[in-house]
Each structure stands twice: as structure tokens, then as C-alpha cells.
C-alpha positions in Angstrom: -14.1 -25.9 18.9 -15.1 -22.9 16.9 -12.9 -20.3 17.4 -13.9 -16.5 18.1 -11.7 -13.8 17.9 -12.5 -9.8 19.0 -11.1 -6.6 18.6 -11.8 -4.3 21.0 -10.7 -0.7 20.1 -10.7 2.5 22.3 -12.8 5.3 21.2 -10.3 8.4 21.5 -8.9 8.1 18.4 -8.3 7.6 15.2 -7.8 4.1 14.0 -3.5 4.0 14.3 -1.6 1.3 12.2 -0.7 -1.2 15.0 -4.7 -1.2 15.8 -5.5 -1.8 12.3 -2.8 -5.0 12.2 -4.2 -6.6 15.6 -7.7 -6.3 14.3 -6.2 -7.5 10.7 -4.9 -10.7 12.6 -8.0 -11.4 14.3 -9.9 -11.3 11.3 -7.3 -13.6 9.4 -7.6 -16.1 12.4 -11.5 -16.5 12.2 -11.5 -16.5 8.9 -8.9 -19.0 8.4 -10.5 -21.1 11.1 -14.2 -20.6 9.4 -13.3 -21.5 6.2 -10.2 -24.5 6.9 -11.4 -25.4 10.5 -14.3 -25.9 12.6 -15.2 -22.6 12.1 -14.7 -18.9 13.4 -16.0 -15.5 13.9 -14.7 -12.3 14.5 -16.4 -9.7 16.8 -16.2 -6.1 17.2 -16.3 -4.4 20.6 -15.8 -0.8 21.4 -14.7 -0.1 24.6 -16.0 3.1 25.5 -16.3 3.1 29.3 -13.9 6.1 29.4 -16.7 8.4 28.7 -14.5 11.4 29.0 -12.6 10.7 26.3 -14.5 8.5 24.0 -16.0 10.3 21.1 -18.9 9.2 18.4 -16.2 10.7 16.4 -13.4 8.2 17.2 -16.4 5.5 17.3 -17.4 6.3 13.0 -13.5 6.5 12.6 -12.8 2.9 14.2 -16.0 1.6 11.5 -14.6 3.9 8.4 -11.0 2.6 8.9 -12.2 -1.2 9.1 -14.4 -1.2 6.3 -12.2 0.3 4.1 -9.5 -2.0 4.9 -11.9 -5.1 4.2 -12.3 -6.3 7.6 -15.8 -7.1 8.4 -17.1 -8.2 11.9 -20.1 -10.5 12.5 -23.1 -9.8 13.8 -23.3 -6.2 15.8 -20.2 -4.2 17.2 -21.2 -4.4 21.0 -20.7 -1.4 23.2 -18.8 -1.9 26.6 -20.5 1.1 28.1 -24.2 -0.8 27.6 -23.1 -3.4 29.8 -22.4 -2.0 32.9 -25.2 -3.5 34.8 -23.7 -6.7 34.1 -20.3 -5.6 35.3 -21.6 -4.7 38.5 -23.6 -7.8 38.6 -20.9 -10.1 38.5 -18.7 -8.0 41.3 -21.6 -7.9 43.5 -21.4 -11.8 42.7 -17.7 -12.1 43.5 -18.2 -10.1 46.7 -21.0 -12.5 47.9 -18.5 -15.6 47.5 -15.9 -13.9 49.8 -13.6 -13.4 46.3 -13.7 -9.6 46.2 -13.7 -6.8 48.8 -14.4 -3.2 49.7 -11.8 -0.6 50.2 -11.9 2.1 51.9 -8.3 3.6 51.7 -7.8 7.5 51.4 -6.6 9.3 48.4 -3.5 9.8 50.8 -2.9 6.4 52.0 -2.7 6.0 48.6 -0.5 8.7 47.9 2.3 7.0 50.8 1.9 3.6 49.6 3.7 4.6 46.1 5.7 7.0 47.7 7.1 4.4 50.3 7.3 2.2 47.8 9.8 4.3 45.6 11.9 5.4 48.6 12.7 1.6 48.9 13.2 1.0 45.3 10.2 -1.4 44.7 7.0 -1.2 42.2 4.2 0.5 44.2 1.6 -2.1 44.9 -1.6 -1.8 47.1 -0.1 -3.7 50.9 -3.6 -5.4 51.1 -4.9 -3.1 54.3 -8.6 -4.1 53.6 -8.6 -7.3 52.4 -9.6 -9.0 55.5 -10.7 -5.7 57.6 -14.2 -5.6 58.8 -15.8 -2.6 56.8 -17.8 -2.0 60.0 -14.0 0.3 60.7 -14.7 2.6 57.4 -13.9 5.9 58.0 -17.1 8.4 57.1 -17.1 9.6 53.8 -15.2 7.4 51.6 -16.5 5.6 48.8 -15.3 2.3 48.6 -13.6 0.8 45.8 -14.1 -3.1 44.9 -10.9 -5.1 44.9 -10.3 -8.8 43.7 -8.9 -11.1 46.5 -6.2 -12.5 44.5 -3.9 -15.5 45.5 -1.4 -14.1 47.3 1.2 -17.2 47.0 2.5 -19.3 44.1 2.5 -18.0 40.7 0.2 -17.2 37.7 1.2 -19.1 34.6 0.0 -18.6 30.8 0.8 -20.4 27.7 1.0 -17.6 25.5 0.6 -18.8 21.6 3.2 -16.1 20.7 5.3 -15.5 23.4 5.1 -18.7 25.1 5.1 -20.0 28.5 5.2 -16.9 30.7 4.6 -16.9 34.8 4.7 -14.4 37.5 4.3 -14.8 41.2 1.4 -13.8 42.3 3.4 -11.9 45.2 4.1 -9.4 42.4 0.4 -8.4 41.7 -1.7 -6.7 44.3 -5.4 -6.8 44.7 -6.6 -5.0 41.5 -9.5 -2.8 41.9 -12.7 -3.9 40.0 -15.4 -0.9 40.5 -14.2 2.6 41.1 -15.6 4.2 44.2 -18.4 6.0 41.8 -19.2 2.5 41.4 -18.4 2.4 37.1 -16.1 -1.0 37.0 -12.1 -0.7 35.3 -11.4 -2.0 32.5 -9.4 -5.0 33.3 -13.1 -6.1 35.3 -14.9 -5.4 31.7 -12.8 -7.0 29.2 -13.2 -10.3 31.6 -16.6 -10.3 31.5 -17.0 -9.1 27.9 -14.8 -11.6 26.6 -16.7 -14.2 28.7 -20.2 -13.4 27.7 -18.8 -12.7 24.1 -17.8 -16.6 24.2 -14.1 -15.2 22.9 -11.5 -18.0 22.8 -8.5 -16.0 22.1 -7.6 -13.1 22.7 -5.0 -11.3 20.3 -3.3 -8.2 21.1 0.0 -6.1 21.7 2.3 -7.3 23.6 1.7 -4.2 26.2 -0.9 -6.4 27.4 0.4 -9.3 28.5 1.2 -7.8 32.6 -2.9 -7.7 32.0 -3.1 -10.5 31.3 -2.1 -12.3 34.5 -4.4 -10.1 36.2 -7.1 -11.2 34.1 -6.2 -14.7 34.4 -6.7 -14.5 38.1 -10.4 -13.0 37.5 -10.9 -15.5 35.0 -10.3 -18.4 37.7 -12.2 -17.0 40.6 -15.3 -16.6 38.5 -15.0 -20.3 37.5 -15.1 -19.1 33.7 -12.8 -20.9 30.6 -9.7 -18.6 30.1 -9.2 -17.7 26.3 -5.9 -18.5 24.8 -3.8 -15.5 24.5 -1.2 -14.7 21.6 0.5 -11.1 22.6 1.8 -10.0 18.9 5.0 -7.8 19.4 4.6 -4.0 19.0 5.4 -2.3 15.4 8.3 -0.2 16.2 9.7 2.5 13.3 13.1 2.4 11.1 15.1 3.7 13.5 13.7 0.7 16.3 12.5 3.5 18.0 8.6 2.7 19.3 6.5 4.0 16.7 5.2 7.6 16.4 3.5 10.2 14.2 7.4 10.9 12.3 7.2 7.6 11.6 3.5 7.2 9.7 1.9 6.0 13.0 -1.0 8.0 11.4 -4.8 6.9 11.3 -5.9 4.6 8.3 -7.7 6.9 6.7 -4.7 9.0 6.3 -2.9 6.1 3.9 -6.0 6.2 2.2 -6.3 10.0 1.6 -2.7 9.5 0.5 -3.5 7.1 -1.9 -2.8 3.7 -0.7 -5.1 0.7 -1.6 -6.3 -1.2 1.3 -5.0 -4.7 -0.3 -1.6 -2.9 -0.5 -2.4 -1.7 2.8 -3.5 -5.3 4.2 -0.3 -6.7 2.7 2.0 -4.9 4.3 0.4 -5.2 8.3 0.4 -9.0 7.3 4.2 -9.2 7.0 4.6 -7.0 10.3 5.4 -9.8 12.1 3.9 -12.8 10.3 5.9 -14.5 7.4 5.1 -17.7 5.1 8.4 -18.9 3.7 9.8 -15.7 1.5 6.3 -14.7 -0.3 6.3 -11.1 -0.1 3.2 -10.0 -2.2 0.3 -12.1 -0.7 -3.4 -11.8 -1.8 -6.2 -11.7 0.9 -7.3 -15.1 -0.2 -4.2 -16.7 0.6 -3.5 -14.9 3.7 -6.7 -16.5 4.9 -5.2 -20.0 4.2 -2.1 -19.6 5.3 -2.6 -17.5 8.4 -1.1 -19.0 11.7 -0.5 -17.7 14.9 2.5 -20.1 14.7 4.2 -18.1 12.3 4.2 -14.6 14.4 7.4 -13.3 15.0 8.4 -12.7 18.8 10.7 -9.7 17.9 8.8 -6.2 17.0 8.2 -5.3 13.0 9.6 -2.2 12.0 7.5 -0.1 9.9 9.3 0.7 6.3 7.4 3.3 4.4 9.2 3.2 1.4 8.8 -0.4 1.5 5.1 0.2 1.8 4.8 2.7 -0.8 7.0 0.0 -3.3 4.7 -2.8 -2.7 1.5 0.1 -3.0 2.9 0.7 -6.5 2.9 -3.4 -7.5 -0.8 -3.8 -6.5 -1.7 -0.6 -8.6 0.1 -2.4 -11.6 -2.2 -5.6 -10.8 -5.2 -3.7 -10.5 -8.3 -4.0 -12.7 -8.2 -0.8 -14.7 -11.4 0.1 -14.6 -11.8 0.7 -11.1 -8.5 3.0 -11.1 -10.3 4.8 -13.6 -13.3 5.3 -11.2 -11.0 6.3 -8.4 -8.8 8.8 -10.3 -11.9 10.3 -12.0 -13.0 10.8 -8.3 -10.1 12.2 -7.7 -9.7 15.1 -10.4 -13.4 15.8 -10.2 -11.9 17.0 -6.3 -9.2 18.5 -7.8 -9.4 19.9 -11.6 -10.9 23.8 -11.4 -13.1 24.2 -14.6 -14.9 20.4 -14.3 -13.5 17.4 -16.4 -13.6 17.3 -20.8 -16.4 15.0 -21.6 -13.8 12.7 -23.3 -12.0 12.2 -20.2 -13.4 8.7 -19.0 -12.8 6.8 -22.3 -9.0 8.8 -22.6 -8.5 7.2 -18.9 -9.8 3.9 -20.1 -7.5 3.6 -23.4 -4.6 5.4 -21.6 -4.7 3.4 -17.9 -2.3 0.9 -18.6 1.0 3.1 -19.6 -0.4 5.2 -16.8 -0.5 2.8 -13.6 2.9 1.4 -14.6 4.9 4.5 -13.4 2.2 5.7 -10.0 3.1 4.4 -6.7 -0.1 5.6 -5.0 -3.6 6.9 -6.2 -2.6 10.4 -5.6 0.5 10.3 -7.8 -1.7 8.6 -10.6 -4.2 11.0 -10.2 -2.3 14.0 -11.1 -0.2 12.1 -13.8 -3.8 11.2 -15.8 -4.7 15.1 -15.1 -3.4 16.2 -19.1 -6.5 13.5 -20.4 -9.2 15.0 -18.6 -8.2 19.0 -18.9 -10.1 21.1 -21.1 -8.3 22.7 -23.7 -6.2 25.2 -23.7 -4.3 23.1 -21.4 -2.3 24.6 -18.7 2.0 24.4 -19.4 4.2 23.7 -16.0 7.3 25.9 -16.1 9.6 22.8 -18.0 6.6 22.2 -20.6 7.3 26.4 -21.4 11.0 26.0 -21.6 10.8 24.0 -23.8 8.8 25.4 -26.1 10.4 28.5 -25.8 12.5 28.2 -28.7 12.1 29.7 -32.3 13.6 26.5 -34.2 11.7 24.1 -32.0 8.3 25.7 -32.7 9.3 26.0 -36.0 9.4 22.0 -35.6 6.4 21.6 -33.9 4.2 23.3 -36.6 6.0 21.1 -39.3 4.6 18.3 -37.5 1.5 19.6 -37.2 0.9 19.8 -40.8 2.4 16.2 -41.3 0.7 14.4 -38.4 -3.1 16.2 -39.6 -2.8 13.9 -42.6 -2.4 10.5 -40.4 -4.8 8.1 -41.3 -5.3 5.5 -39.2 -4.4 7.4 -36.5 -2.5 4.5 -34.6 0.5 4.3 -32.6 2.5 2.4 -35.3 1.5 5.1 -38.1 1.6 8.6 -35.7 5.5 6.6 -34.8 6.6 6.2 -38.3 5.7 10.2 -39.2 7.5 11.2 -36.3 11.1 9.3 -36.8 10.7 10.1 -40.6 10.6 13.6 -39.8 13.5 13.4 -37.1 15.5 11.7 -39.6 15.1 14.0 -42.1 16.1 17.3 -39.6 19.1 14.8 -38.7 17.5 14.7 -34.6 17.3 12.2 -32.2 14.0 11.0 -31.4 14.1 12.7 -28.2 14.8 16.2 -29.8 11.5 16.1 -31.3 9.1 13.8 -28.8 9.4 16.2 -25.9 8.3 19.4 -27.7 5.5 17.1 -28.7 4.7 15.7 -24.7 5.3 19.4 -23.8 2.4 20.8 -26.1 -0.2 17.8 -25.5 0.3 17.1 -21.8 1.6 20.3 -20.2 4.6 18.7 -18.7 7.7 16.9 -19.4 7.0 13.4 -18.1 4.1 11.0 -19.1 3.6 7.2 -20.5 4.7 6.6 -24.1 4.1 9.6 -25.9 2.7 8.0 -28.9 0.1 6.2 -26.5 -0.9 9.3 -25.5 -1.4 10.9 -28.8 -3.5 7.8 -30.1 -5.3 8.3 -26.8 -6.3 12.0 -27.4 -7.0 11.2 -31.3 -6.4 13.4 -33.9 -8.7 16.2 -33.4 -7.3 16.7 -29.5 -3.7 16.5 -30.4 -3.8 18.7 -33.0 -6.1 21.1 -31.0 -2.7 21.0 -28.1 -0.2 22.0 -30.6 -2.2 25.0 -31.6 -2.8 25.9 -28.2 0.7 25.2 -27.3 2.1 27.3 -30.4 -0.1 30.4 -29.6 0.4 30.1 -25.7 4.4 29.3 -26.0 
């Protein structure tokens, strides 16, 4: 059987983090099974019947945030909201077989059903007043709503392919309502018939499903239709245990990407929320397809762990191809740099990239540290770089080496390294003394990659340009 997975996102928001890992496990599942099984797809639905709330928006958001993570659906996304015809259809269908019925209880019937319900200390369920009620007895001016006849004895079982075999007795769910009196059908009607028209055969989501689940299990059987396998996943909760919130990153995915994060990184992370093979800990997206189970989903929920997150950002910027960090961090300071970018800077960021991406943890953080090889000169000092320089004896220095390094030839990290420990040698300094006057005059701040790196990646000309500027400006 070839296996077809959906997820079926909300319009009102931003894509959040636990949205982005239920749609990354339904793509791993479909993929896994496409390329190991008997094949799979994985299908995109937006469920915008809300039409209060949903947004276009929230709609290009929900595309944004799955393209940039990698996570492509086939064929079309589908819009819930174009298929309400067939909704109706399929009630009007249910209510010809005897299976569904009208309602026609007050807003205040209503209102004393759950209130009579809490005076006795019992979940407020609908008592069932018009399931067998001739509708000739309607009072005038209600507009009915549609309710499922569900089995009112024995129990509702499901064999969940996280959670496992879970049951309820069907005396513990009421009629649910199908089709609102304005005659727009719920949202536990449409995902049923979605998913059944969709051809989905499983259905993997929170775990604040599963109560809907039974429901829709019962609407499954009286239409006579195949019920998808369901695997609830267990929520993502924060540090603390606490369910997750904004305090603790529950942010949209484009805000990890504005902050930097790469959506490998990214994908990495939501993949071991829950789901583990053996102790790997850094898995590519070509092995998660392989490995990818539902059998290895945790039952208890993930917590999220930013500074884990940020860590594991920083390892997959090391392994990254440098020329497309230099593409994104020239992006970057083209945003960011007033005055536009020195015409050298995209060969600097080439020759300089790999001391560079060992120290960032995000894009961000290497953006601004690659900032001193794409600033015009003079180049601006931070408040450190000036204190630094602020000293009689260590300008004094700093010319000295001005004069020795202009004769350098080749200009090489092995030769610019041997001028400079000669010279400290012979002023009796550590190396130290004299190489952060140096990263002070030709970067503008007091941290950077090896700073003989750097002045074999600004060449002679440059460097020597910096410690003028430097010497005048200081």
C-alpha cells in the first residue's frame, strides 16, 4: 500500500515550531516510504474554513516556512474552504441513511445543558433531545444544526502507532455537530472527508488530537470509508516542562531563519524532538529519510533546548560549503553595512571563510564577524579596538611594524608570522602584546580568526592602508 501522509495547517498564524516538526514527520514518512517502500506522498492542505481568522497572510507564511525548511508537498496544496459543496454533500448523504440528524435546540438549552452538567460535576455533553424527535416539533426560527447519530453503547477503539491501543466508551461522546446552523460544516466533518477524498492513510499529528480522533473514527465508520492509521506525536513542551510558549522560542520559522539558523540545522533538531536512532545526534536529511520510523517516536513530550539548538546550528555552519555562506553573509552586510560593500569583499570572504565559520553559531553572528573584510576604508574602531590603540608606546609599535611588514614579500601567513615574532622578540613582548594592536588597527575590534589569516586575507596594500588609518584615527 502506498502510503500518503498530509499536513493540514490552520491559516491564522505564523508557521510555530511544533507545526513545522508534525509537517517535518510527515514528509520523512512519505519519503521514507517512497524511496524504501511501496511508495509515498505527502500532501498539503490548508484548512481555512475559519474565514474569520484565516488570512492570505498566514496562508504565504505556512508556504515560506515549508520551503525554506526543505519540505516539499506533491502535487497542489488543496484548500478546505473550496470544498464545501462536498461537505454538505456527504451530510445531506448521512442524513438520507438515517445516520445524522437535525437539531433544533436553543442557544439556551444549550446554555443549561453545560451549566447542569457542571453543577453535577460531569463534562457537558449534548443529552441527545433530537436525535429521534420528529423535526415536524421545531420551534419557529431556529436553524438547525446537523448532528452525527453516534453509537451510543460499547466503545470506540484505535490502534494508535504512537500511543498505542487507546479506547473510550462511546457513552462518553455525544452526538457531534456536522454543519453549523448557517449551514458551513465543523471541522471534525471536513478533515473526514478531506482525508477520505485525499486517499490519506495516516494521519500524524499532536497529541491534542487524539479525543478527535474517536470522534472521527465514528464518522469514518458510518460513511463506510477505510480509517487512516493514526500516530498522535507528543507535544514539544519548553526547558522548564512547562507547555511551550513565545519565552520559550515557540516563535514562527521564519523567525530562526531571520536569526540565522540554517534550515538543515533547523530540520535536525525537530527530528530528535521525539524521534531517536540509537545515540546519533547530528543526522543529515538523507539519512533521516532512511531511518525514519514511526516506531521510534517517543511517547513522552520533547523539550525544546535552545542552547542545544543554537550548538548543533554552529556544527552545520562548520560543515557547510563555503561558498554559499559567503553568498548569505554577503546578503547579509549588503542589509546591514551603511556606505555599500569594498569591491574586494567577496574574494576576502572566500579566502577568509574557513577561520571565520569555525567561531559563528548562527548566520547573524558570522555576518557581523566577516563585517571588517567587506568595510571600506577608514574602517570604523569599537570602543576596545580604541583603547587599545590609545597608547603612545604601542603606536610607537604599530608604525615599526608598519615599516617592517611593507617590505614582506611573499606576503604569506608563514612570512607576515616570522616578521611579527622577530619583532616581539626583539622588544622582549609576548606575542599577544603586539598581535592585538595589529587586530585592533585592521579589523576594528578585539576578536577575529587567526590574525595572520586575516592580514594575508586583506594583502598587503589593505593592511597597510588599516594601520595608517588606525594610527591617524587612534
Amino acid at each position: 500500500m502506498a502510503v500518503v501522509t498530509r499536513f493540514a495547517p490552520s491559516p491564522t498564524g505564523f508557521l510555530h515550531i511544533g507545526g513545522a516538526r508534525t509537517a517535518l514527520y510527515n514528509w520523512l514518512f512519505a519519503r521514507h516510504h517512497r524511496d524504501y517502500g511501496d511508495g509515498g506522498r505527502f500532501l498539503l492542505r490548508i484548512e481555512d474554513t475559519d474565514r474569520k481568522r484565516s488570512t492570505q497572510e498566514a496562508v504565504d507564511a505556512i508556504y515560506e516556512g515549508l520551503k525554506w525548511l526543505g519540505l516539499d508537498w506533491d502535487g497542489d496544496a488543496v484548500s478546505q474552504f473550496t470544498r464545501v459543496e462536498r461537505h454538505r454533500d456527504v451530510v445531506q448523504s448521512l442524513l438520507a441513511e438515517g445516520k445524522a440528524y437535525k437539531c433544533f435546540c436553543t442557544p439556551e438549552e444549550l446554555a443549561e445543558m453545560r451549566e447542569q452538567a457542571r453543577a453535577e460535576g460531569r463534562q457537558a455533553r449534548y443529552d441527545g433531545r433530537w436525535r429521534d424527535r420528529d423535526p415536524a416539533d421545531a420551534p419557529p426560527g431556529i436553524d438547525p444544526v446537523i448532528r452525527l447519530k453516534a453509537p451510543t453503547s460499547g466503545e470506540t477503539a484505535i490502534g494508535d502507532l504512537v500511543q498505542g491501543d487507546v479506547t473510550v466508551n462511546n457513552d462518553q461522546l455525544d452526538d457531534m455537530v456536522l454543519m453549523r446552523g448557517d449551514g458551513t460544516p465543523t471541522y471534525m466533518l471536513a478533515v473526514v472527508v478531506d482525508d477520505h477524498d485525499m486517499g490519506v492513510t495516516h494521519v500524524i499529528r499532536g497529541d491534542d488530537h487524539l479525543t478527535n480522533a474517536f470522534r472521527q473514527t465514528q464518522l469514518f465508520r458510518a460513511m463506510e470509508w477505510d480509517t487512516p492509521l493514526f500516530a498522535h506525536i507528543p507535544l514539544i513542551h519548553g526547558p522548564d516542562g512547562a507547555k511551550m510558549s513565545k519565552r520559550h522560542g515557540a516563535l514562527g520559522v521564519e523567525a530562526y531563519r531571520d536569526q540565522g539558523f540554517l534550515p538543515e540545522a533547523l530540520r535536525n533538531y525537530l527530528l530528535r524532538l521525539g524521534w531517536s536512532h540509537g545515540d546519533e545526534e547530528l543526522i543529515a536529511t538523507e539519512q533521516a529519510i532512511q531511518w525514519f520510523g514511526l516506531d521510534a517516536v517517543g511517547r513522552s513530550p520533547a523539550r525544546f533546548d535552545f542552547a542545544k539548538l543554537t550548538s548543533l546550528n554552529g556544527t552545520y555552519i562548520r560543515q557547510t560549503d563555503n561558498a554559499r555562506l559567503v553568498d548569505l553573509v554577503e546578503s547579509g552586510l549588503r542589509d546591514t553595512l551603511d556606505g555599500g560593500l569594498a569591491e574586494e569583499t567577496h574574494s576576502r570572504l572566500n579566502k577568509g571563510m574557513d577561520g571565520l565559520k569555525e567561531r559563528a553559531k548562527n548566520i547573524l553572528e558570522l555576518t557581523d564577524n566577516s563585517s571588517f573584510y567587506a568595510k571600506k576604508r577608514p574602517i570604523d574602531l569599537n570602543e576596545q579596538a580604541r583603547n587599545t590603540l590609545n597608547d603612545t608606546d604601542v603606536r610607537r609599535r604599530l608604525g615599526e611594524l608598519r615599516t617592517l611588514l611593507a617590505g614582506t614579500d611573499p606576503w604569506t601567513v608563514s612570512a607576515i608570522e616570522e616578521k611579527v615574532r622577530a619583532f616581539a622578540d626583539q622588544n622582549g613582548l609576548k606575542l599577544g602584546k603586539v598581535a592585538q594592536p595589529i587586530r585592533a588597527a585592521v579589523t576594528g575590534t578585539n576578536v577575529s580568526p587567526g590574525i595572520f589569516d586575516v592580514l594575508e586575507v586583506l594583502g598587503r596594500d589593505e593592511t597597510l592602508g588599516r594601520f595608517d588609518d588606525a594610527l591617524i584615527v587612534a
